[in-house]
N, C-alpha and C positions, 0 to 999 in steps of 0.2 A: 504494500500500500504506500502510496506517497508522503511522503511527508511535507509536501508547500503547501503553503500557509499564506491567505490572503492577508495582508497586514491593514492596519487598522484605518492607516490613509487610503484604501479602496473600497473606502463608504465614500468617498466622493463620487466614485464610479457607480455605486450601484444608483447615488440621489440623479446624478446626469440621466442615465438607462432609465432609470421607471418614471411614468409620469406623472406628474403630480394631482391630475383631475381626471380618472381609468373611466369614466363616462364616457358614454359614445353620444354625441350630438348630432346626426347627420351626417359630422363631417367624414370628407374619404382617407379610411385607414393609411397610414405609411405605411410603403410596400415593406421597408426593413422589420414591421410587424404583424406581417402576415403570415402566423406560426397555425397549420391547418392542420388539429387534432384527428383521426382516422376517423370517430363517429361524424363531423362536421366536414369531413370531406365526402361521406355521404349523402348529408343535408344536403350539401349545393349543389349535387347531381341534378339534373333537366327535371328528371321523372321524379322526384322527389316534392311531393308538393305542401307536405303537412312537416311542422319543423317546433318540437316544442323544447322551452329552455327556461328555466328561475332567473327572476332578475339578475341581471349582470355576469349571462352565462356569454353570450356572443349573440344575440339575436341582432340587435342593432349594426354591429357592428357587422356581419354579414350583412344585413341588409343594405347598409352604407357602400362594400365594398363589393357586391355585384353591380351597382349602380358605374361601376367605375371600366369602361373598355379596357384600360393597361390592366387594371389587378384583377380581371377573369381572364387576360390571356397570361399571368403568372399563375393564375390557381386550374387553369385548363388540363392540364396531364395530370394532375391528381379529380378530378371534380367531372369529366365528360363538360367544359362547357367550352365552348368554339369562343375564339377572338370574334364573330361578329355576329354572337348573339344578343338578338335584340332584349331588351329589358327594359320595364315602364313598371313607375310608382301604382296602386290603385291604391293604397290608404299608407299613413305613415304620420311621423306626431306632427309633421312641420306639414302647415299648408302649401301645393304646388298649384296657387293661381286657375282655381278653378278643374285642374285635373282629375281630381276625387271629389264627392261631397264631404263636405266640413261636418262636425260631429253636430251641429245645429240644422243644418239641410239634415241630414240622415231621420234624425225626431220626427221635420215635418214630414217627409215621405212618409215615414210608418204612420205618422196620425190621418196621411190621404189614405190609407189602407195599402198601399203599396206593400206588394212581399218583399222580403228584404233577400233571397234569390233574384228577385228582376231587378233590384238597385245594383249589386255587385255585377250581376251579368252584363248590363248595361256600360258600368265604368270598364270592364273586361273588355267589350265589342268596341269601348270608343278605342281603347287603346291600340290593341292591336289591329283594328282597321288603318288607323292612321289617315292617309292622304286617301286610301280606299275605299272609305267609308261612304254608303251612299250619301246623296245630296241632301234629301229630304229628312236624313238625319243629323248634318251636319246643320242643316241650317234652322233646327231648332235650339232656341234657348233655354237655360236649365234642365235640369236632371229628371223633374216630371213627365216634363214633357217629350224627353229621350226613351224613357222607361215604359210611357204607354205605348208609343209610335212604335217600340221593340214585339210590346204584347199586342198588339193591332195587327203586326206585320211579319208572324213568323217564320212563314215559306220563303219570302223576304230573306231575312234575318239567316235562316237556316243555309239560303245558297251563300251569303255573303264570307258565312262560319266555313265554309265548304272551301271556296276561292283563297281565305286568307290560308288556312292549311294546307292548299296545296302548293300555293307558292313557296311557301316557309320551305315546304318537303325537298320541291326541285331547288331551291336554296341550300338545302342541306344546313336549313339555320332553325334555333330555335325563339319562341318571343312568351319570354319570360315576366308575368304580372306578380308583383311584388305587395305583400301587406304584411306592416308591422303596426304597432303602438295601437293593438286592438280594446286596449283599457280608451281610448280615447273614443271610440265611438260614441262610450253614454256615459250618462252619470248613475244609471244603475243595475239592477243584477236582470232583471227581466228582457228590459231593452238591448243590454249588450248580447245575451244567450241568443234574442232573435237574431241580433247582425249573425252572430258567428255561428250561428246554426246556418245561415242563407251564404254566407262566404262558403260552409263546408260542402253544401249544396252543388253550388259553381263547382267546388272543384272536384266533384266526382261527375259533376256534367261533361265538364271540359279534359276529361280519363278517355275520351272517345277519341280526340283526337289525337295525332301525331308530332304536331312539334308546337301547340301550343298549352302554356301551362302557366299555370299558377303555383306561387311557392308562402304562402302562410304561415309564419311566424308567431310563437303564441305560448302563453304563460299554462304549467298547469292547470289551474284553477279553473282556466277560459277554457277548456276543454273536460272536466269532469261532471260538469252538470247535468243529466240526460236530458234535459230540456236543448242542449244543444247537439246530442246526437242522437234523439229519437225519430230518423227518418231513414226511409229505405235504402239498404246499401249500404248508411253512415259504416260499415266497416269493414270497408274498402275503403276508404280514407284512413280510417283508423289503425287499421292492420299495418300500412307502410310509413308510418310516422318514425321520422328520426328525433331523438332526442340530444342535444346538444351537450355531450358531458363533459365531465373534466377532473379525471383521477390524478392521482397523486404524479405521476411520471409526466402526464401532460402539461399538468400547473408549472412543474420544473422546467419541462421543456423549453416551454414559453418563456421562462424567465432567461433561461440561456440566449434565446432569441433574440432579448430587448440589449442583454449585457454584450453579445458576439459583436451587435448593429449599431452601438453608438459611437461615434465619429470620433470621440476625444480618447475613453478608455476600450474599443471594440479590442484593441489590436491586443491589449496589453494583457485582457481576460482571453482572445485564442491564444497567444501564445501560451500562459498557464496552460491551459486546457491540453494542449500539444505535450506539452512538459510530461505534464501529468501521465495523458493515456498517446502514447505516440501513434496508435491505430486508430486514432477518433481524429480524422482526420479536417479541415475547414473548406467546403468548397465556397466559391461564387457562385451567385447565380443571377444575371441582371441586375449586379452592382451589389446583391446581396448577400449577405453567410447564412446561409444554409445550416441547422443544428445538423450535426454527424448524428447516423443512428444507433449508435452506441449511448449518445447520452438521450434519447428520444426512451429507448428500448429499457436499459438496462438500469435497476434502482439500485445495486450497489455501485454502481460508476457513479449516476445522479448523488446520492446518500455521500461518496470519497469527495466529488467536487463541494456540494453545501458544506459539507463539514470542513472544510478546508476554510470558508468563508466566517463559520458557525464558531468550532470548535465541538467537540464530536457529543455536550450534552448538555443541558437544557439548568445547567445549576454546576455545583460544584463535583458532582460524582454523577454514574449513570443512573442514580434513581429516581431522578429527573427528569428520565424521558431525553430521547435524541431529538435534536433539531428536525430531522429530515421528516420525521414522522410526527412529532408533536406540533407543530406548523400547522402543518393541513388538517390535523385533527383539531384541533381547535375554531378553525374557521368553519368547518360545516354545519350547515342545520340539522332539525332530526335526520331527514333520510339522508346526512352524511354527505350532501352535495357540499362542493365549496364554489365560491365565487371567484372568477380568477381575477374580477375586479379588487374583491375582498385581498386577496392572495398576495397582488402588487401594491398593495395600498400596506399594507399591514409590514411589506419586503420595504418599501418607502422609507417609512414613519423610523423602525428601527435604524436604517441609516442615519437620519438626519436626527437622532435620539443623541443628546453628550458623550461624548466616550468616555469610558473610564479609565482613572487609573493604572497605567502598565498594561492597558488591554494591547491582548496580541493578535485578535481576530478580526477582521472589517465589522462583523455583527457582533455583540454581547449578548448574552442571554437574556440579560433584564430589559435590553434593550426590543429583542423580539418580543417580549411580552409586552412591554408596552407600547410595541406596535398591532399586537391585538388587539388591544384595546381602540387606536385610533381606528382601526377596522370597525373593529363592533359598532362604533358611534358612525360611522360614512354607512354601513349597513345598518342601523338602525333610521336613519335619515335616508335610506334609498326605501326601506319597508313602510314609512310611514307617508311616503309621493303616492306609492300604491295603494295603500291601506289606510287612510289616515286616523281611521278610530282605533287600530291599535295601540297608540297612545292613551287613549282611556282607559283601557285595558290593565296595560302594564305599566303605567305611570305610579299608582295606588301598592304596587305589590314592590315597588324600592325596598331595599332594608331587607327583606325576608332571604332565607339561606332556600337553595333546592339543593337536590329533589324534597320533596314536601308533599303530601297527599293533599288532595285537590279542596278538599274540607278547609283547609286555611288560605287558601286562595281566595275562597267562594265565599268565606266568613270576610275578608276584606273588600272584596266586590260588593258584598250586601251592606257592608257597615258606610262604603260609602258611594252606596246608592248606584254601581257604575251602571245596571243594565236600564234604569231611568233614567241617568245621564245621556246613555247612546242614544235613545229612545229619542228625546228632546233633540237633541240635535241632529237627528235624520229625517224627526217631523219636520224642524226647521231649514231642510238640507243643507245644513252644514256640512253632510258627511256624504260625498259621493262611494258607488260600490261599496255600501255599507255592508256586515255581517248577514250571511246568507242565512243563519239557523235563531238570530236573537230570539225569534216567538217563544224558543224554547229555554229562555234563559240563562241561567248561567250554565248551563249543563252545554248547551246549544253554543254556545259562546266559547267554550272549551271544544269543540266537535270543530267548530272552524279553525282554531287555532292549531288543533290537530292535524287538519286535513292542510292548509300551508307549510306545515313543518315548521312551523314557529316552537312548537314544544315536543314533547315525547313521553310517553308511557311507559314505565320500568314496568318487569317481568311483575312486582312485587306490586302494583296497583298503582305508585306513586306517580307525577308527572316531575318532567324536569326540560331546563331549558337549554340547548349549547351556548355553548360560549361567547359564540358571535351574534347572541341574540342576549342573554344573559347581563354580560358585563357593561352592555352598552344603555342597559335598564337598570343598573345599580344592584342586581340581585347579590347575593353571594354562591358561595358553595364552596366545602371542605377543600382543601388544600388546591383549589382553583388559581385564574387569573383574577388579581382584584376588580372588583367591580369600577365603572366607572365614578366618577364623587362629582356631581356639577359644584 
């Protein structure tokens, strides 16, 4: 095993390498970070149309980065997608002037009775007709009046679906309609279930054809309802949904990606690297390094590199747990997914954390932990954009140690009033996509928080919360990371 050691001045490197805001905003990815886990090279296959992911798993940032001609012809020999496949927006968080209806058009459609199938089919037919579109639909104004003219006119409609597919075919191209930020449809649970029941609709319509598709991005929760997959067929959509994950070797991966590809320290961390494993070799690739698959593949390679950066455990002896694996265990929620947003936020914070005294590693222990911590708080502030009554929830239960049986939870909820607080303020719509089970209580309220993975059930009856949901709430728990203190 090697013995280099990243020294304590290449936390400069890691602050340069990671970025300081791991949000995706639209904007198009740098190709130097364009690290394409094997389930997520799946996703972005043609035929791949259904794509679910937990906040700040990659959803956006795919979406962002098929938008883009150069990074689908870097991600093409992994993914089936050609340099000159076509790709259009149908819904997304940022208005495109008119190209999709806005989350206020979409309301009044549904209050015209409009099925929410002919509104998506509609945004589908403008797009990829393009300049082909016939006249008489073209030179109608708004989305109403598109959306009847479709159901008035469907032998119409149906040769036109016909024409665009077979051009596409002798093209040998594919025209790919994109939907993300499906929480932006409504403001509540009924309303968004019909969009994304009529989205899923569309895209088992559109399974007939050949080289037009849809590719739908989408949070669990937006797809467990049976309200939005109670219609014929729904699985066959369901059946070939890729999920967007991100295990322990990928999360590292990635990180090697950000550390290989920055300008000032890339060179300085492959050489290490080479040092180290002289068979993990660096290529280019259109200006960029490529992770060797040695460190992609292998967790004892991944586990010698970290720990070189780390020091090989988590305190002053190994009862502490190792770096390489105490990391990512701590940033998952119940089902153990981690965010790689969480992942480099948390890899951040520890660098730019004081060094210590005679530290001889780039990272410190205490310093990774309380980079959990700034994690837990950016993920606690990404779950509350989605959810925003979560807060009421877990506000009230600060101070308390888990695991804990659910009786002193529910003794604190009743003592101050939370599920009448939620109550008031969803009458008052304060609180969009509010709690789907409240009718039922606190019991009900516990079942939702269940089913997001915000908590968990021990074997023994108890509930408890991970970490990265936990310490960003003030909780505690035995020999844990400390909570956070406002």
């Amino acid at each position: 095993m090697s013995s280099f050691v990243f020294p304590h001045d290449f936390r400069e490197g890691l602050i340069a390498a990671l970025p300081e805001d791991t949000a995706q905003h639209d904007e198009t990815p740098a190709a130097q970070h364009l690290y394409l886990p094997a389930s997520h090279a799946k996703a972005l296959h043609p035929n791949t149309t259904l794509i679910q992911g937990m906040r700040g798993s990659g959803k956006s940032f795919w979406f962002a980065a098929l938008q883009s001609a150069e990074l689908r012809r870097i991600l093409g020999a992994d993914t089936g997608l050609s340099p000159d496949t076509q790709v259009s927006v149908g819904f997304g968080q940022r208005s495109l002037g008119g190209l999709f209806p806005s989350k206020s058009v979409l309301a009044s459609l549904l209050k015209e009775d409009l099925d929410a199938q002919h509104i998506w089919l509609a945004v589908v037919f403008r797009h990829v007709m393009g300049e082909h579109a016939p006249a008489a639909f073209t030179a109608l104004e708004g989305w109403k009046l598109r959306i009847q003219w479709m159901i008035d006119n469907p032998e119409t409609v149906d040769d036109y679906w016909y024409q665009a597919d077979t051009r596409l075919e002798q093209a040998k191209q594919h025209h790919i309609v994109l939907f993300d930020a499906l929480d932006r449809t409504a403001d509540d649970w009924p309303t968004m279930n019909r969009l994304v029941r009529g989205l899923l609709q569309v895209v088992l319509d559109t399974r007939a054809f050949r080289r037009i598709r849809l590719k739908v991005f989408a949070r669990p929760d937006q797809l467990e309802d049976p309200a939005v997959t109670s219609f014929p067929d729904a699985s066959k959509v369901l059946n070939q949904k890729i999920v967007l994950e991100w295990p322990r070797r990928e999360l590292f991966g990635l990180l090697w990606q950000y550390l290989a590809n920055e300008p000032a320290y890339g060179e300085q961390f492959r050489n290490a690297v080479n040092a180290m494993f002289p068979h993990a070799r660096w290529q280019p690739e259109d200006s960029v390094w490529l992770v060797p698959e040695d460190l992609r593949r292998s967790e004892d390679t991944q586990r010698t590199l970290f720990h070189a950066m780390t020091g090989p455990w988590m305190g002053k002896d190994k009862r502490r747990g190792l770096p390489y694996s105490w990391l990512p265990s701590h940033l998952g929620d119940a089902r153990g997914e981690v965010s790689p947003r969480s992942f480099l936020a948390a890899l951040r914070h520890a660098a730019t954390d004081a060094p210590r005294t005679n530290q001889e590693y780039a990272l410190h222990y205490e310093s990774i932990k309380r980079g959990v911590q700034e994690a837990s708080k950016i993920r606690v502030r990404e779950l509350e954009e989605d959810y925003p009554w979560i807060r009421t929830l877990f506000e009230p239960l600060a101070g308390i140690t888990v695991p804990c049986h659910f009786d002193e939870v529910k003794m604190v909820w009743q003592a101050q009033r939370v599920v009448g607080t939620l109550k008031d303020k969803i009458a008052g719509q304060d609180v969009r996509l509010p709690p789907s089970h409240i009718t039922e209580g606190e019991e009900g309220l516990l079942l939702d928080l269940l089913e997001l993975g915000l908590i968990e059930r021990l074997k023994d009856g108890r509930i408890n919360l991970p970490d990265v949901y936990r310490v960003g709430y003030g909780m505690g728990r035995r020999g844990g990371v400390r909570p956070v203190v406002s």
